[in-house]
N, C-alpha and C positions, 0 to 999 in steps of 0.2 A: 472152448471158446478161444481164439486168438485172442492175440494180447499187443503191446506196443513197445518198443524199447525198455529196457530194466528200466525199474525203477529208481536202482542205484545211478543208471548212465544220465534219468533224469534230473535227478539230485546235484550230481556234478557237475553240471551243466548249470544251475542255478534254480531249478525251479520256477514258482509264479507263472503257472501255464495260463491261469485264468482263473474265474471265479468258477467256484463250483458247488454251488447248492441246487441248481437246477439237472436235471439230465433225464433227456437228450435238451441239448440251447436250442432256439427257437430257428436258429440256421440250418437246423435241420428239417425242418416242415419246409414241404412240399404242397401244390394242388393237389387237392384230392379228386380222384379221377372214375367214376364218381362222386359229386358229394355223397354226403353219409348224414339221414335224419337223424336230428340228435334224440328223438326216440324212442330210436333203435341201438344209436352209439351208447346212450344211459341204460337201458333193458340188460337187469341184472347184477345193478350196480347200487351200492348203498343209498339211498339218497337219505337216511332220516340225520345224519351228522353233515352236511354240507359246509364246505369252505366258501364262502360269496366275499367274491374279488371285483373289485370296483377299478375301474382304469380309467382316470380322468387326463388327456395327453395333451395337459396346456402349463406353461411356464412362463414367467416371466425376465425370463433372459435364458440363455446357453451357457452352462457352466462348461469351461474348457476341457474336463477330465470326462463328459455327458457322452456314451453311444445309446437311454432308453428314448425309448418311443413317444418322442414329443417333440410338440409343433409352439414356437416361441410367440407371445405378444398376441393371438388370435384376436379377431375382433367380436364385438358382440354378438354380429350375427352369426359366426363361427360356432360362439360357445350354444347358442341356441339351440340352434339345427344338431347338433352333436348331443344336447344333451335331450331333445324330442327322439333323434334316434337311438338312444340309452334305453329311453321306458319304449319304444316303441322293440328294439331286442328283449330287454327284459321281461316282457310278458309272452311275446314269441317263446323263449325259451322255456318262463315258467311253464307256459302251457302243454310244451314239448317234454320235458325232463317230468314232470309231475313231481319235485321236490316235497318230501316229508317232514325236514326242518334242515333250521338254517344251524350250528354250531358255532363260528366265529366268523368274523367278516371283517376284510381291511380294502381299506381307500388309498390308489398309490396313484403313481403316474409316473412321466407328468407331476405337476403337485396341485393334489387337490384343493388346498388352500387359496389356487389364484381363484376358485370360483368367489362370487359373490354372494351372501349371507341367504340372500332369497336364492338363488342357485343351488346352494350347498342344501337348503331345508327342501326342494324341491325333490333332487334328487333323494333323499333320506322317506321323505313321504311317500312319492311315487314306488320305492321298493321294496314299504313296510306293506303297500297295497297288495303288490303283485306277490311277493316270497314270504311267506312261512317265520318271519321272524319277529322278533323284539328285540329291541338294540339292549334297550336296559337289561335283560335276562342274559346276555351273550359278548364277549371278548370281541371289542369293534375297534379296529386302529385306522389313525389319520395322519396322514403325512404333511407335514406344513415346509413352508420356508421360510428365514427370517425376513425375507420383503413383501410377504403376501399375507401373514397373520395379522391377527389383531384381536384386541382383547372382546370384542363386541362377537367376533369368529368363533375364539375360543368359549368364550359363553355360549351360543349356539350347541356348540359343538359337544359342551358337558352338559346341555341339556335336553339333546337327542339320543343321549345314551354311551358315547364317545368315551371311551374307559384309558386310550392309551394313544398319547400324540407322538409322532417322530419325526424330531427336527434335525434337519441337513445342516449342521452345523459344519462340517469339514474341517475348520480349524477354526482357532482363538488368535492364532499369530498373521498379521496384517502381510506380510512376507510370503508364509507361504499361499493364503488365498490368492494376493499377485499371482504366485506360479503357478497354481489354478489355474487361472484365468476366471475367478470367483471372486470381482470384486463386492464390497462390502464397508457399508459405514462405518467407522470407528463409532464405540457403543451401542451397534444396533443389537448386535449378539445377545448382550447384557441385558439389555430393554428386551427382549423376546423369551430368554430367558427366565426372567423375573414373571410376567407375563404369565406365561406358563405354569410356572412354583405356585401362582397366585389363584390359578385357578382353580387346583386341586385335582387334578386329574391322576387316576391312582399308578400310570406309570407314566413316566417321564422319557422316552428315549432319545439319543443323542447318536446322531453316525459323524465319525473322524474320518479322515484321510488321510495314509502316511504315506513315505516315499517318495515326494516329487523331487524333482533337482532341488539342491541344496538348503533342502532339510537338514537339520542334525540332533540328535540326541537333545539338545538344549531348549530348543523349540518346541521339539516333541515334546517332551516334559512340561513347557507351559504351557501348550494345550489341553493337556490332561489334567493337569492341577486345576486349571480353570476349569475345564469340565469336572473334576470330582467339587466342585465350589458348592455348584446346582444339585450336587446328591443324585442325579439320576438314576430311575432304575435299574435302566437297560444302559450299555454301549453296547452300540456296533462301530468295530474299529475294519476298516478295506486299507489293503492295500494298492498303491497305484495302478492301474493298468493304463497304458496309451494304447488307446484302438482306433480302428478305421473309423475313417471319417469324422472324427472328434478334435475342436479347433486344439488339441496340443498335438495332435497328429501332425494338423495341416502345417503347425510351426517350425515342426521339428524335435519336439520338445521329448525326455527319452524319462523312466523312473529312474528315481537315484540310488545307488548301490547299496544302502544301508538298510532293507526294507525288512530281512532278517532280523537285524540287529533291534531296529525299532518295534519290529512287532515282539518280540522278546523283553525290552522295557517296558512296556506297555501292560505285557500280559503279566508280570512281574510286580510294577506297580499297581495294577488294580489287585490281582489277588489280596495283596500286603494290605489295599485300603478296603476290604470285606465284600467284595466281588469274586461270585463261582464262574466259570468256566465253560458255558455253553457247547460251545463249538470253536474253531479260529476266527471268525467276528464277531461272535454274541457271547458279553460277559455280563450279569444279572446280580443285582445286590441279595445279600444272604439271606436279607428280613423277607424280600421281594419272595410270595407264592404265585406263579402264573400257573392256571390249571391248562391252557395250550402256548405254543412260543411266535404265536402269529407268525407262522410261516407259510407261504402263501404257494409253495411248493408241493405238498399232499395230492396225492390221487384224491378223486372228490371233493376237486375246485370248478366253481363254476367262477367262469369269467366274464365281466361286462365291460364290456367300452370298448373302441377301435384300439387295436394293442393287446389286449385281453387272454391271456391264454386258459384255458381249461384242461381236465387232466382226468379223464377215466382210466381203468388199470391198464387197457388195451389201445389207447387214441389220446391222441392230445391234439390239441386243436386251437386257430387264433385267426384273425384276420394276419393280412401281411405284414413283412414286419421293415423297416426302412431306417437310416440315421439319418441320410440328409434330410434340411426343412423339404425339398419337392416331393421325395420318396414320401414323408410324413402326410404331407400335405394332401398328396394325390388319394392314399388310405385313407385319410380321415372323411376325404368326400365321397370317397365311395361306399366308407362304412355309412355315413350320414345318407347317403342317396337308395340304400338298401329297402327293399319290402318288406314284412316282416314276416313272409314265407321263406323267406331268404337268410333272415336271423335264425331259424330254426333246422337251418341245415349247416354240417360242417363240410366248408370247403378247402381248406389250408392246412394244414398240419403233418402225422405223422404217426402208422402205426407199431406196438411197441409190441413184440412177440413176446413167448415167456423168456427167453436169454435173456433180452431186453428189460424185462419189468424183472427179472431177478436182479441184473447190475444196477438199476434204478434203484432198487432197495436196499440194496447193499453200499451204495454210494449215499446215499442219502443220509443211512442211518451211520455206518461209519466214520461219517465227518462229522459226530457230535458225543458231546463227551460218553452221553450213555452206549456206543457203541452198537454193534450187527445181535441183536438178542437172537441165541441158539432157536429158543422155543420160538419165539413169533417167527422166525425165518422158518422153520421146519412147519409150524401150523399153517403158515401160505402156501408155501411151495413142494412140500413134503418131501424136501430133502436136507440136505446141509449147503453152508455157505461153501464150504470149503471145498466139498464136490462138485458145485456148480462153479466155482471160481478157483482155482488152482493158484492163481499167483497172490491171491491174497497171502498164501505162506512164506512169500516174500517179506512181509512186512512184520512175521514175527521173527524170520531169522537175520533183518536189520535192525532191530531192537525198537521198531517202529511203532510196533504193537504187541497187546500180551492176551491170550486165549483162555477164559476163566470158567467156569465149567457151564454163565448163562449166558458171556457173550465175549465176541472180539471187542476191545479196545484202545485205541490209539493209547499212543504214551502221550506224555509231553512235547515229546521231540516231532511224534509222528501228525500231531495235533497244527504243530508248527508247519511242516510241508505237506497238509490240505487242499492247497492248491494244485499241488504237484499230484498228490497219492490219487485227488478223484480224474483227473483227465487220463490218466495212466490207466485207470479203470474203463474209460471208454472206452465202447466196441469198435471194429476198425469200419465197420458199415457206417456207424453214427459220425468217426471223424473224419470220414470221406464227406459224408453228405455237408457236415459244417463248415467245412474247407474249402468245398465246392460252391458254396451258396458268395454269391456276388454281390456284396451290400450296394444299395444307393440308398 
């Protein structure tokens, strides 16, 4: 397998290629020429542990740091027609894939919280009909924001079954949301926070944002102190990226030099306050057992809503994908104007060969702390990581990682440049096609 510039040259260079829990990104789907029944795309494929991905693509404002798949302020007739063509794919699909059970299920966007209380129970009903699940029996995450929650929401929500909310917090400090472009009430945080704690919901998670122009160590630290206030189960701490077409783009707006440094204090201070080490943005309280990490990444996701990606070992699959509001806009009515012969075919996406589904597994599993397991890599693929991937021995002779007799493991150091070590690991087909893909 070709490879990309050393790793070392990437490092030197600064690192922060991008996020990388997903591979291949979604800029790399393509039309599918022809579509492909989903089937036939499912035939062969686990169904009885399924991942059911909810993608609800409405917001109530544009955070400035924002390229996901979402259309700002929609109106009611918007959320309607979007949410009649939700159950109207949903049973399309169920009827296609023949799902055998459901296993964990999460709600993103978008933030599913801007729906309304009958909206929110609508869609939870309509998909206990059509899928194979029970919310209470199964690991179900929701994603809120601090202007769209509320405690009448949140009650709903722990009594459909809702086991684990995640609030976009970004920051505590009034300074850096400005550089954001995330404004935000003074105390609203607190009151949502609180909210939350009250309701009892058995995890709590919290996502931060570091990096932006002039942040510092000092700031950072109140944000975190404040966030350890609330005890949350989870953080997920990102670092900045500025991307296409995102209003810090449009400003000019660049991250700030110290993003190293701060994800180092960060991951420093939580260990110190009884926080494990997931991966580089997922760090999880000690008491906290999750039997999955709601990762919404797995082969054996099934995806709902315009946005929505899916993931069989061979095909991944989504409607189009856009940042501008028109790009958004135009998808989401085409997704809403769809048949429901139409939801059961895959037309957009991206096939993955076995080169492909090998460095998918090895990327995937390597960016967390339990690392590439010898044995599960060999019982898939029936060979080893390290003959299908050669440059991974890179990363043991930079002290990056260490080779133990059941699996590769990042160090600390290597754990730190994540971002770096998985885009290095794309193939150069997959970083042609992402490279090449033309956002609107």
């Amino acid at each position: 397998m070709k490879t990309h510039p050393s790793l070392a040259q990437r490092i030197a260079e600064g690192g922060y290629d991008g996020y990388a829990y997903a591979y291949p990104h979604k800029t790399a789907y393509r039309p599918l020429d022809p579509p492909i029944p989903l089937e036939r795309a499912w035939q062969g494929e686990d169904r009885q542990d399924l991942f059911l991905y909810v993608h609800l693509p409405f917001c109530e404002m544009r955070c400035g740091f924002c390229n996901l798949f979402t259309t700002v302020q929609p109106g009611a007739d918007l959320v309607s027609r979007t949410l009649d063509a939700l159950h109207r794919q949903s049973t399309a699909v169920a009827d296609a894939v023949l799902p055998q059970g459901v296993a964990q299920a999460a709600f993103g966007g978008g933030t599913p919280s801007f729906l309304g209380e009958a909206e929110i129970e609508r869609v939870f009903v309509q998909l206990e009909q059509t899928w194979p699940v029970r919310w209470r029996e199964i690991p179900v995450s929701f994603e809120v924001s601090p202007g769209t929650v509320t405690r009448e929401k949140l009650a709903l929500l722990k009594s459909l079954g809702v086991d684990r909310i995640s609030l976009g917090v970004q920051s505590f400090v009034q300074e850096d949301l400005l550089s954001l472009k995330r404004p935000q009430p003074d105390g609203q945080l607190e009151d949502i926070c609180q909210l939350i704690k009250m309701s009892g919901f058995p995890v709590f998670n919290m996502d931060l944002i570091y990096g932006n122009e002039g942040q510092n160590a000092r700031r950072w630290q109140c944000s975190l102190d404040r966030a350890l206030e609330w005890q949350p189960e989870e953080l997920y701490l990102y670092p900045l990226y500025v991307r296409k077409l995102t209003n810090l783009e449009r400003i000019g707006k660049r991250p700030g030099e110290l993003r190293h440094d701060l994800y180092r204090q960060a991951r420093d201070c939580l260990l110190e306050s009884g926080y494990r080490q997931i991966s580089m943005r997922l760090f999880r309280r000690h008491d906290v057992c999750r039997t999955t990490d709601n990762c919404c990444q797995d082969d054996g996701m099934i995806g709902l809503g315009s946005g929505a990606r899916s993931y069989t070992r061979a095909l991944h699959y989504s409607t189009e994908y856009a940042v501008g509001q028109p790009g958004v806009r135009r998808i989401v009515e085409a997704y809403n104007a769809r048949a429901a012969a139409h939801h059961a075919m895959a037309d957009h996406g991206v096939h993955l060969d076995l080169h492909e589904q090998q460095r998918r597994y090895v990327i995937k599993s390597l960016l967390r702390s339990d690392g590439v397991s010898h044995a599960g890599y060999r019982e898939r693929f029936g060979s080893s990581a390290f003959e299908d991937l050669p440059p991974l021995r890179e990363l043991l002779e930079m002290g990056l990682a260490t080779d133990a007799v059941d699996a590769l493991q990042l160090t600390a150091e290597g754990l730190a440049w994540s971002d770096t070590i998985g885009p290095w690991l794309y193939s150069e087909t997959m970083t042609a096609r992402m490279n090449a893909c033309e956002l609107v």
